[in-house]
C-alpha positions as protocol buffer text, in pm:
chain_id: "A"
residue {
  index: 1
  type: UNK
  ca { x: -684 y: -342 z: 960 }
}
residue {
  index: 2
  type: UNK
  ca { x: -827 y: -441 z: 625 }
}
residue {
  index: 3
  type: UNK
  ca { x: -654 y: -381 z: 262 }
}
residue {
  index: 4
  type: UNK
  ca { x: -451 y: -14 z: 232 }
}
residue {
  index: 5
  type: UNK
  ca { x: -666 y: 279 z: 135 }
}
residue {
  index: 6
  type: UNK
  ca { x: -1000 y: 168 z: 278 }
}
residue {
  index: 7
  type: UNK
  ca { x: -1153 y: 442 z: 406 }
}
residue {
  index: 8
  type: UNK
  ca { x: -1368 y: 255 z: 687 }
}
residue {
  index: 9
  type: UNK
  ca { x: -1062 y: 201 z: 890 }
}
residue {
  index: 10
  type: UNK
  ca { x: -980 y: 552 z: 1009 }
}
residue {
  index: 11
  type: UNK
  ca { x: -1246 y: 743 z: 979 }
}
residue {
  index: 12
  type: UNK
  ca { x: -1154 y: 1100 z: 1141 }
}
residue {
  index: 13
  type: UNK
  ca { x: -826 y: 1032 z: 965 }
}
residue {
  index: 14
  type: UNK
  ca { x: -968 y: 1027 z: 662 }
}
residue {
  index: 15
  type: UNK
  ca { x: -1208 y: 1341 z: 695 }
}
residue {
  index: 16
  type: UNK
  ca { x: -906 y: 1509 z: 850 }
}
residue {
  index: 17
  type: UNK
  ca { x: -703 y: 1486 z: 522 }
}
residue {
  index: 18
  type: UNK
  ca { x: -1009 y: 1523 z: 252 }
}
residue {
  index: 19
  type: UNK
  ca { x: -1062 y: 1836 z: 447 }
}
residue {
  index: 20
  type: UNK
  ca { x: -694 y: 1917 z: 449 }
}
residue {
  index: 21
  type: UNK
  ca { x: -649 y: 1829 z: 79 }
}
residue {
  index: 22
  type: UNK
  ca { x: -1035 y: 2025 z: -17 }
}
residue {
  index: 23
  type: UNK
  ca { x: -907 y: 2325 z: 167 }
}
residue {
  index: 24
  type: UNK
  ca { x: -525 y: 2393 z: 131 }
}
residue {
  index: 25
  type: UNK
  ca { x: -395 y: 2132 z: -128 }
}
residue {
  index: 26
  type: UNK
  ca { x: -630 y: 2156 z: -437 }
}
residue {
  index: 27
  type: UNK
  ca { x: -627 y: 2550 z: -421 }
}
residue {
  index: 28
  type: UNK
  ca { x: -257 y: 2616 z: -392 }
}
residue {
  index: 29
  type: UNK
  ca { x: 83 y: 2571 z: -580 }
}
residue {
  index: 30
  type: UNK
  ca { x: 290 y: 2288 z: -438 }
}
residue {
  index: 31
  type: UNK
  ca { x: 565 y: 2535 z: -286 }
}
residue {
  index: 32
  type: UNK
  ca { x: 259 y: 2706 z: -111 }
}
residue {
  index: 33
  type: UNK
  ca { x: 118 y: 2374 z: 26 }
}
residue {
  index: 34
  type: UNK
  ca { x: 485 y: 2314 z: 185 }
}
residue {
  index: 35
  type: UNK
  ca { x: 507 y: 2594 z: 349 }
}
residue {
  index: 36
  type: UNK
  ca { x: 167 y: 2628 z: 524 }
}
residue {
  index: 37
  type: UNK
  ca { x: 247 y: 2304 z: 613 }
}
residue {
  index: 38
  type: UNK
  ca { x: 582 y: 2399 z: 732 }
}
residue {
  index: 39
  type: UNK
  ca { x: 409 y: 2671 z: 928 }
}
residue {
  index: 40
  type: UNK
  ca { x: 181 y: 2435 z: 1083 }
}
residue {
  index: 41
  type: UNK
  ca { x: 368 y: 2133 z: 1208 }
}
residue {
  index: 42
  type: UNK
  ca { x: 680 y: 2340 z: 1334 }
}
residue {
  index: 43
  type: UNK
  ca { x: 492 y: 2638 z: 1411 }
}
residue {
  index: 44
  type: UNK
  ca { x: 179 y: 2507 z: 1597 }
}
residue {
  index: 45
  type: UNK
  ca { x: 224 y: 2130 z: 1621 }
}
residue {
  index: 46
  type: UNK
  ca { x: 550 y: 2086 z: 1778 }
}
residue {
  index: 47
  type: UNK
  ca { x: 624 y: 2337 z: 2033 }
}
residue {
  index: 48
  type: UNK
  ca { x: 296 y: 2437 z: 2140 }
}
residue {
  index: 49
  type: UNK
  ca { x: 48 y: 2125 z: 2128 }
}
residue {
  index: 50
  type: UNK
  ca { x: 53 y: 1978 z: 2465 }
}
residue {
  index: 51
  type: UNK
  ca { x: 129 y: 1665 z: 2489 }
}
residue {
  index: 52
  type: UNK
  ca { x: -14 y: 1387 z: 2769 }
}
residue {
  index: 53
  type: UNK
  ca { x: 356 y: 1222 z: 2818 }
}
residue {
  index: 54
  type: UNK
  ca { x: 472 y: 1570 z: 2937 }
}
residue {
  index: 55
  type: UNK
  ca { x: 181 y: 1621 z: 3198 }
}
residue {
  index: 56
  type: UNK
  ca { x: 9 y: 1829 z: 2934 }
}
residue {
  index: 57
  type: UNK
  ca { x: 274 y: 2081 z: 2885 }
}
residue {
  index: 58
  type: UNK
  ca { x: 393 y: 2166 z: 2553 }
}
residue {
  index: 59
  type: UNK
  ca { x: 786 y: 2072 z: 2473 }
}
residue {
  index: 60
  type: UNK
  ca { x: 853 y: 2430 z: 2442 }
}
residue {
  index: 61
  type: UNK
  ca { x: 731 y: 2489 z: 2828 }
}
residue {
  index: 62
  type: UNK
  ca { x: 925 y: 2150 z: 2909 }
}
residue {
  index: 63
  type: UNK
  ca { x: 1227 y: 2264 z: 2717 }
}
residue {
  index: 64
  type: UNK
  ca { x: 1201 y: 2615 z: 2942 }
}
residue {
  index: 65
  type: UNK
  ca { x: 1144 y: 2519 z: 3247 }
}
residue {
  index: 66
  type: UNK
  ca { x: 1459 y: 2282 z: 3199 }
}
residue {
  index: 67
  type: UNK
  ca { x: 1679 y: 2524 z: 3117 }
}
């Protein structure tokens, strides 16, 4: 890793949040940004992303089948 904020470390990372910030930041109020981003990480992210340390499952399948 080189100094903080150079770009050429993370490359998709950096895309990913130019486009993030370019398309849902810079055209919304800052109580909209929080809750699309809400939305996303506990709507999307969390329960339904699959995951490889669950045998590609998502937690909310996991957290089914165990109960």
């Amino acid at each position: 890793m080189s100094d903080k904020g150079n770009c050429y470390d993370n490359p998709t990372v950096e895309s990913f949040f130019k486009s993030l910030k370019a398309e849902l930041v810079w055209r919304r109020t800052r109580r909209d940004v929080e809750i699309a981003l809400f939305g996303y990480i506990n709507g999307f992210y969390n329960p339904r992303r699959k995951h490889s340390a669950l045998g590609w499952k998502s937690p909310a399948a996991c957290e089914q089948r165990a109960a």
